[in-house]
N, CA, C and O atoms as a GROMACS GRO file, in nm:
protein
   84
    1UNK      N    1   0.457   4.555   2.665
    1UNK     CA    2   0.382   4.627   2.767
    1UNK      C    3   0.421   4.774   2.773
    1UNK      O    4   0.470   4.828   2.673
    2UNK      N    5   0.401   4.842   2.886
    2UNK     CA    6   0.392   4.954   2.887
    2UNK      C    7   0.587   5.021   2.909
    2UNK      O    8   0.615   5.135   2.873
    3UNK      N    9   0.683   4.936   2.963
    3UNK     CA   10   0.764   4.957   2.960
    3UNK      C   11   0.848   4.906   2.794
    3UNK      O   12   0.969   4.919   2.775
    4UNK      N   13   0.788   4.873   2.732
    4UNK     CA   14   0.862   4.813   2.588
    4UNK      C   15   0.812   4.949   2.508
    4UNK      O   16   0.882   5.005   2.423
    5UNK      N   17   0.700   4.988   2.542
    5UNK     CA   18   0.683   5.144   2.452
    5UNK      C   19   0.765   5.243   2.517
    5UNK      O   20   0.846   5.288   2.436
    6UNK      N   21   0.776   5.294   2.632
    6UNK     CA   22   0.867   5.366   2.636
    6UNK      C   23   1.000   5.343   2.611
    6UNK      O   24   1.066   5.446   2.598
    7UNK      N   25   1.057   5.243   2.601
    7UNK     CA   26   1.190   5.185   2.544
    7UNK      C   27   1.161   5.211   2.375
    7UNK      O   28   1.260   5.248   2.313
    8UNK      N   29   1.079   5.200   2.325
    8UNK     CA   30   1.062   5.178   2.166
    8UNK      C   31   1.033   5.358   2.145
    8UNK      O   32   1.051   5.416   2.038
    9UNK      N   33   1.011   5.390   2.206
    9UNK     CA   34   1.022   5.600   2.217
    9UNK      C   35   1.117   5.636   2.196
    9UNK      O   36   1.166   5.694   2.100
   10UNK      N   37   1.170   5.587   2.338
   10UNK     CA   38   1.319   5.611   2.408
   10UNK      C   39   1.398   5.616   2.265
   10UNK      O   40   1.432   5.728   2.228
   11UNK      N   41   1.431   5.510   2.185
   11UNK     CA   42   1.527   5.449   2.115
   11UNK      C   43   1.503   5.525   2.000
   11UNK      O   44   1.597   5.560   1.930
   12UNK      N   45   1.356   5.563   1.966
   12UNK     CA   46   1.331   5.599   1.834
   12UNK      C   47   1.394   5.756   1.859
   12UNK      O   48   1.448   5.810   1.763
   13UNK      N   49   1.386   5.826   1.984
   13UNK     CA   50   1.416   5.979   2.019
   13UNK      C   51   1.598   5.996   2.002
   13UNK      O   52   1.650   6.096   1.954
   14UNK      N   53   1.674   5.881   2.051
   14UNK     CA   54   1.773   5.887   2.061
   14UNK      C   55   1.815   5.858   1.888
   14UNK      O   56   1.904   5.933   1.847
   15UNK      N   57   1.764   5.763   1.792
   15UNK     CA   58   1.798   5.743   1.705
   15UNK      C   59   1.756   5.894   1.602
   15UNK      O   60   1.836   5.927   1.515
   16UNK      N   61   1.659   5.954   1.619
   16UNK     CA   62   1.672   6.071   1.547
   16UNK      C   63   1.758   6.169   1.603
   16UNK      O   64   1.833   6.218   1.519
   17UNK      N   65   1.773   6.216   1.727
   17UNK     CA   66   1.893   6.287   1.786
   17UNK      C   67   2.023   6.242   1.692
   17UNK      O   68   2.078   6.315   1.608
   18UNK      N   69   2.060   6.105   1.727
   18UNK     CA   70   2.204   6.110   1.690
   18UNK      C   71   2.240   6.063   1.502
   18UNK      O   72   2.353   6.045   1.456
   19UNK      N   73   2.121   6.053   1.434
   19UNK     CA   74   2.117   6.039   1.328
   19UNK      C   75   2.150   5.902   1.260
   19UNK      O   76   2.182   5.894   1.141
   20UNK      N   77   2.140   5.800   1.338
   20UNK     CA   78   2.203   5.712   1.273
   20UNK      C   79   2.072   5.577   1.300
   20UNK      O   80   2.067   5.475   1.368
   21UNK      N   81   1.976   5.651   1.203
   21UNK     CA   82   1.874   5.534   1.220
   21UNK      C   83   1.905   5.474   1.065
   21UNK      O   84   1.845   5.374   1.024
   0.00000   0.00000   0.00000
């Protein structure tokens, strides 16, 4: 739902920030 996309953002924003996708 609409809170699992902003979590799936969330995670993808933090995983390019901290580099460790």
């Amino acid at each position: 739902g609409i809170f699992g996309k902003i979590l799936g953002v969330g995670k993808k924003v933090l995983c390019g920030l901290s580099g460790m996708c």
